[in-house]
C-alpha positions in Angstrom: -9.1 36.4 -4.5 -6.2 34.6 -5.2 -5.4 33.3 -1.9 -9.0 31.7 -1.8 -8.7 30.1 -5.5 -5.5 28.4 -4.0 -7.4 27.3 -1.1 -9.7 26.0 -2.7 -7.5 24.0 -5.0 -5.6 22.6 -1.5 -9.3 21.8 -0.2 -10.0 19.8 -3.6 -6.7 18.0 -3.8 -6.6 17.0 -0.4 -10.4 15.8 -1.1 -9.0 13.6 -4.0 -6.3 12.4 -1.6 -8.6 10.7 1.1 -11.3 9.6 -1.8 -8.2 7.7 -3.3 -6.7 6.5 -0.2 -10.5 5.2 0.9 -10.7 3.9 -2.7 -7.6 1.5 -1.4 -8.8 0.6 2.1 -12.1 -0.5 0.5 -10.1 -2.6 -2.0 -8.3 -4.2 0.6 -11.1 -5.2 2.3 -12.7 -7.1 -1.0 -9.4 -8.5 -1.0 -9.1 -9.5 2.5 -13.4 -11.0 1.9 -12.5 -12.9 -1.3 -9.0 -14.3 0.0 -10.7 -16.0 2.9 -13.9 -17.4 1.1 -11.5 -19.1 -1.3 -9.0 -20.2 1.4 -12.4 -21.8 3.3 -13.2 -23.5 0.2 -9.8 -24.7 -0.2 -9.5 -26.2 3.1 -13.0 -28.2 2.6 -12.1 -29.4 -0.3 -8.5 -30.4 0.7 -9.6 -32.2 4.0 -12.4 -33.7 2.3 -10.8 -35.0 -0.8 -7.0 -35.2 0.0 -6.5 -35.0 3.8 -3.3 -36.9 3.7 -1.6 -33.9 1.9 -2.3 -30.9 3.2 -1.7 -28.6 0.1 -4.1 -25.9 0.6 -1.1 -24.4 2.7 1.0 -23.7 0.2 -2.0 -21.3 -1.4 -3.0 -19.8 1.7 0.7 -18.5 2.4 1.7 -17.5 -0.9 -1.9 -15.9 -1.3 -1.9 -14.2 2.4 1.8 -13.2 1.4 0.1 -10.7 -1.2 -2.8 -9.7 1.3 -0.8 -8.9 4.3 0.9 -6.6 1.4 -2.0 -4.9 0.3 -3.0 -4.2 3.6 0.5 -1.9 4.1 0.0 -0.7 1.2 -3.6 0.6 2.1 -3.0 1.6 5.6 0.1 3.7 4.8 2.2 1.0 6.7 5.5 0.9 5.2 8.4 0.5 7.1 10.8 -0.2 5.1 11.4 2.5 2.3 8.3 4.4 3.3 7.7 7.9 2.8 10.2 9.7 5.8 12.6 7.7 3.7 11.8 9.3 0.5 11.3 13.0 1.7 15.2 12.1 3.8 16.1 11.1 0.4 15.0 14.0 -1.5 16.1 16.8 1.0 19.3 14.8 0.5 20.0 14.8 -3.5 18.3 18.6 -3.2 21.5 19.7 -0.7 23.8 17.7 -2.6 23.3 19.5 -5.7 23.1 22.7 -4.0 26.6 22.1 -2.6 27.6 21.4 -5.7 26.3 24.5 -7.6 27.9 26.2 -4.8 31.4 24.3 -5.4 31.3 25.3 -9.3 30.6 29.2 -9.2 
């Protein structure tokens, strides 16, 4: 009985897991929707307006420098500090203070 409540509770948390992860892909893509509407906008308005200064630039990068974030962040695409760096991290402090329990008895 026991081994299928646990099962059970694996099935549901890996359930909340992908809802939450799909919950952030969907996000991004709002994101990614709304970032180039504006940035259209922008460019109309710029060229129309102001075409001797091209300013709009300077939104779309520091804008598409937040979206190109959110995308790694919603993909799982992290390679600098990802998660194989944590879990190398964690078995690392875990030995460490192993070897030091060890050291003291």
């Amino acid at each position: 009985m026991e081994l299928i409540m646990e099962q059970h509770t694996n099935d549901y948390e890996k359930y909340k897991k992908a809802q939450k992860q799909v919950r952030e892909i969907k996000g991004f893509y709002t994101h990614l929707f709304i970032y180039i509407i504006v940035m259209i906008g922008l460019v109309y308005i710029n060229l129309r307006f102001s075409p001797q200064y091209l300013w709009f630039i300077w939104s779309m990068s520091g804008w598409g420098i937040g979206v190109i974030f959110h995308g790694m962040k919603a993909f799982n695409y992290t390679p600098f500090l990802g998660k194989k760096w944590e879990e190398q991290k964690i078995k690392e402090f875990m030995e460490e203070e192993a070897n030091n329990k060890k050291k003291y008895e």
